[in-house]
C-alpha positions in Angstrom: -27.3 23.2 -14.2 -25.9 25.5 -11.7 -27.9 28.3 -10.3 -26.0 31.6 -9.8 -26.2 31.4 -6.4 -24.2 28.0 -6.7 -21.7 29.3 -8.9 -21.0 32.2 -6.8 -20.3 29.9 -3.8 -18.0 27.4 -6.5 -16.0 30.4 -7.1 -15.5 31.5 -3.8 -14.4 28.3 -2.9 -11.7 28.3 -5.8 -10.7 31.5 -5.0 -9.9 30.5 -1.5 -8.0 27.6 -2.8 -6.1 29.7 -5.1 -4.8 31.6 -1.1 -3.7 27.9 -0.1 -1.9 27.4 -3.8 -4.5 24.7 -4.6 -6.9 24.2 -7.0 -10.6 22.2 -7.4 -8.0 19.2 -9.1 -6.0 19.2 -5.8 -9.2 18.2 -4.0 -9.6 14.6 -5.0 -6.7 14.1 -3.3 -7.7 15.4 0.1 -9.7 13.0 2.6 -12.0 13.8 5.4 -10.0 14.5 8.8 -12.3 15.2 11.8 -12.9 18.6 13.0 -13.2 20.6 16.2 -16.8 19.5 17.9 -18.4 15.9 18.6 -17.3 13.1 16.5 -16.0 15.4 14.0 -13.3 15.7 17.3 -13.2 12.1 18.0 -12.3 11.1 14.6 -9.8 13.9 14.3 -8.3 12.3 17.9 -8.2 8.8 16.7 -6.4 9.6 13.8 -3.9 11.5 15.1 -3.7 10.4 18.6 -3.5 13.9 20.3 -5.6 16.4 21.9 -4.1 19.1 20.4 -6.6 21.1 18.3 -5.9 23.1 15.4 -6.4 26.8 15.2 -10.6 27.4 15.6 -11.0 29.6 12.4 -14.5 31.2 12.2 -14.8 31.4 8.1 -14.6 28.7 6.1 -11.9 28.7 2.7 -15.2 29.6 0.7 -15.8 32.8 2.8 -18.8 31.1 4.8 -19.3 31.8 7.8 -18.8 28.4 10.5 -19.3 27.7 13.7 -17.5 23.5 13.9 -14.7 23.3 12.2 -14.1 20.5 9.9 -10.6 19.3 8.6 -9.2 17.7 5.1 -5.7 16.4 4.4 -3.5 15.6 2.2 -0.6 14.5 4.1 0.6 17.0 5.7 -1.5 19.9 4.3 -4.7 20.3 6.4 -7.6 22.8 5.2 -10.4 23.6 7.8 -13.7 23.6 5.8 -17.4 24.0 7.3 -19.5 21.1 6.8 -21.1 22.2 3.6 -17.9 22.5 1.3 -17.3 19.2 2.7 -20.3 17.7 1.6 -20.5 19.6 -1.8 -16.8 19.7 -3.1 -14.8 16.2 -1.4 -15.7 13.0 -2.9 -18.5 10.7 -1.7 -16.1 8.2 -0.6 -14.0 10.9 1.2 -16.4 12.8 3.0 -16.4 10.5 6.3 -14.3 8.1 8.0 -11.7 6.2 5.5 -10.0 3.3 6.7 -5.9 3.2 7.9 -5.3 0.2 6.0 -7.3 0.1 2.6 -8.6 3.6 1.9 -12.6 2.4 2.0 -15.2 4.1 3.6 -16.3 2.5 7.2 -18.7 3.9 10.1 -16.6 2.2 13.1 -15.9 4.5 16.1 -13.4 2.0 18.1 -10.7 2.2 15.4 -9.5 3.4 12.2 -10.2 0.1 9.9 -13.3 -0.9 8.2 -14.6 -4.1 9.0 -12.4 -6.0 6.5 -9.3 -4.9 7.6 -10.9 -5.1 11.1 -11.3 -8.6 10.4 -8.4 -9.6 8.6 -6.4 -8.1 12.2 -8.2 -10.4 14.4 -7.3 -13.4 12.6 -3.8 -12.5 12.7 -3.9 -11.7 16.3 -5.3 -15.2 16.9 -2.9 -16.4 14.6 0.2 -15.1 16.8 -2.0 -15.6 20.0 1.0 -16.8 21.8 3.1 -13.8 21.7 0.4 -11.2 21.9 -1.8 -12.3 24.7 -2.8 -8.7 25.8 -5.9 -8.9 23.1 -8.6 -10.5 23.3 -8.2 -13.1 20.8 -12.2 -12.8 19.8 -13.0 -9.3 19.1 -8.9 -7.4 19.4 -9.5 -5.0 21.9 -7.0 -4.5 24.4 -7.0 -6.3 27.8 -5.5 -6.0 31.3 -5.7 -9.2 32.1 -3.1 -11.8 30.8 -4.7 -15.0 32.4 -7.5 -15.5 29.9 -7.2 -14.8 26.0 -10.6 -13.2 26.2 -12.0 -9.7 27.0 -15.1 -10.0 29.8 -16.8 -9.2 27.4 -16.2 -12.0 25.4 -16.3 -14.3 28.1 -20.1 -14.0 29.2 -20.6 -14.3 25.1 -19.3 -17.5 25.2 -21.2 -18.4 28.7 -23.9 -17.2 27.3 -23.7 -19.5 23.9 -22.9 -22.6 26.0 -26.3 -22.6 27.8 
């Protein structure tokens, strides 16, 4: 059962979606999209590949006061949220990083894709290894280096594995 306190900050929140012509059925829709400080900012960079930053706002839609700024979309339509509307009105499997390909959640920093879909890319990279020789055909990063199929990296791994 909700506390008045708690209901008080529900309806704020509502009643800052209602400003944005959304409402708390809209929400399941929307999907975690980085923010404006630390990996909030890295994720937000990865996903849309620019270091252009949003507007800093200094209230959240609720009427909360925030310092980090943290973004949801739903397409096109990006919100700026504190951290605490985040975790109390987006889905569990929304809150953090979703993956590019199937929509689950994932922890990876490197790319978008959860390890899956991570996976599934490497073995059809090494699959077409012929004609894209500028990844390392053992763990898909990128590489300089066109005389070897594998990333340094790589290399003293398998070195390492043969002794």
């Amino acid at each position: 059962m909700e506390t008045n306190m708690e209901l008080t900050f529900t309806q704020k929140f509502t009643e800052g979606l209602k400003q944005h012509d959304l409402t708390m059925i809209d929400m399941k829709d929307f999907v975690y999209s980085g923010g404006d400080n630390g990996s909030h900012l890295n994720y937000y960079k990865l996903l849309y590949n620019t270091d252009t930053l949003l507007p800093h706002k200094d209230y959240c839609i609720c009427g909360h006061k925030i310092v980090k700024n943290c973004y949801i979309a739903n397409g096109n339509q990006v919100l700026t949220l504190g951290i605490c509307c985040i975790k109390r009105f987006i889905s569990k499997e929304k809150q953090g990083r979703t993956c590019e390909c199937c929509g689950f959640s994932h922890k990876n920093r490197k790319d978008n894709l959860c390890n899956k879909c991570r996976e599934d890319r490497i073995n059809s990279i090494k699959r077409v290894n012929n004609k894209l020789r500028n990844m390392c055909i053992e763990c898909g990063i990128d590489i300089d280096n066109f005389k070897y199929p594998y990333c340094p990296y790589c290399i003293e791994d398998i070195k390492i594995n043969k002794t």
